[in-house]
Structure formats: structure tokens, C-alpha cells
C-alpha positions in Angstrom: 21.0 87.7 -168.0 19.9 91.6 -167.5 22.0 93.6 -169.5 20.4 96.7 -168.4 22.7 97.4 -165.0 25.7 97.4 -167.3 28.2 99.7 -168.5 29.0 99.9 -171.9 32.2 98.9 -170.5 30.9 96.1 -169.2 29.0 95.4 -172.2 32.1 94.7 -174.7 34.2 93.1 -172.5 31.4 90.4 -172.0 31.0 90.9 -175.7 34.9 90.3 -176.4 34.9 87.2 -173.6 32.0 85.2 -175.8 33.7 86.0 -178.9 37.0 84.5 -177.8 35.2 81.5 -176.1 33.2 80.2 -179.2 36.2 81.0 -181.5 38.6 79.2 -178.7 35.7 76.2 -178.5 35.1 75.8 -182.0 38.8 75.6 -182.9 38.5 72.6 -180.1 36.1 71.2 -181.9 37.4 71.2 -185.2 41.0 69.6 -184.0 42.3 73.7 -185.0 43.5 74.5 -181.2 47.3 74.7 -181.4 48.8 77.2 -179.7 49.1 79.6 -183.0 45.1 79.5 -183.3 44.6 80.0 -179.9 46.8 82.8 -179.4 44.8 85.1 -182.4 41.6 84.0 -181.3 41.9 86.3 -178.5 40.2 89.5 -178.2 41.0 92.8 -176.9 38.6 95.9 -176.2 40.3 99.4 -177.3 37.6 102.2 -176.5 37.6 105.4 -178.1 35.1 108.8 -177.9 33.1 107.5 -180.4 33.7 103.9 -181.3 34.9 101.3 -179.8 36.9 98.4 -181.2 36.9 94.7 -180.6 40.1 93.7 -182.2 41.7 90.2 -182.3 45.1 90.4 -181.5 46.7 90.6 -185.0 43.2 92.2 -186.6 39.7 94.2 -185.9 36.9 92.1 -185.5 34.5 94.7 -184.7 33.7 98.4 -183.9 30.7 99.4 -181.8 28.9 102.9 -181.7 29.4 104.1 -178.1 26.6 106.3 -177.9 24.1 104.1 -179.7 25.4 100.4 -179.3 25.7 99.4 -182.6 27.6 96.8 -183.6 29.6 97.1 -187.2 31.6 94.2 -188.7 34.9 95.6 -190.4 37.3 94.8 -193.0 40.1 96.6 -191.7 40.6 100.6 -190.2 
């Protein structure tokens, strides 16, 4: 896949859709996909001037640089 055409937009919401499939998937896999599970294993995309954040839906996940697409792992904001 060329990566290079897209947005940065484009970028984390493909980002945030692999995330949720392999948590969503290994949850299947592991006999873990009730509803509950599910549910928090989805992600959402909240952008910002400077960083963007991949949040699950209770939690951040993640927050990219914008400018420099650098992905950071967080513990919390």
C-alpha cells in the first residue's frame, strides 16, 4: 500500500481502523469478544494543532506529532 498520496487524515484513521481490527480479532481469538470488550476496543481519532490523539473509547491509546508523524504511546493526558 502507498502511503504517500495520503493525508495525515487519512493516515490515522487507517491507523485507528488496524488498531481496532487486531484488538477486535485477537479478543476473537482468545474467547475475550463479549460485547463489553468489544465495545472499548474501539478507537476514535481526535485531531488537534499539534497532536493528534488515538483514543479508545474510555482511554488514549496514542498521540501522533502532526507535523512530523510521530507516533508516542501514553499513559494518560
Amino acid at each position: 500500500m502507498n502511503l504517500n498520496g495520503m493525508t495525515i487524515e487519512d493516515k490515522l484513521n487507517l491507523l485507528a481502523f488496524v488498531i481496532e481490527a487486531e484488538t477486535i480479532e485477537s479478543l476473537k481469538k482468545r474467547n475475550l469478544a463479549c460485547d463489553a470488550n468489544v465495545h472499548h476496543a474501539r478507537t476514535i481519532v481526535k485531531p488537534g494543532l499539534k497532536y493528534a490523539k488515538i483514543d479508545n473509547v474510555s482511554s488514549g491509546k496514542l498521540m501522533v506529532e502532526v507535523s512530523t508523524g510521530i507516533v508516542y504511546g501514553i499513559k494518560g493526558y
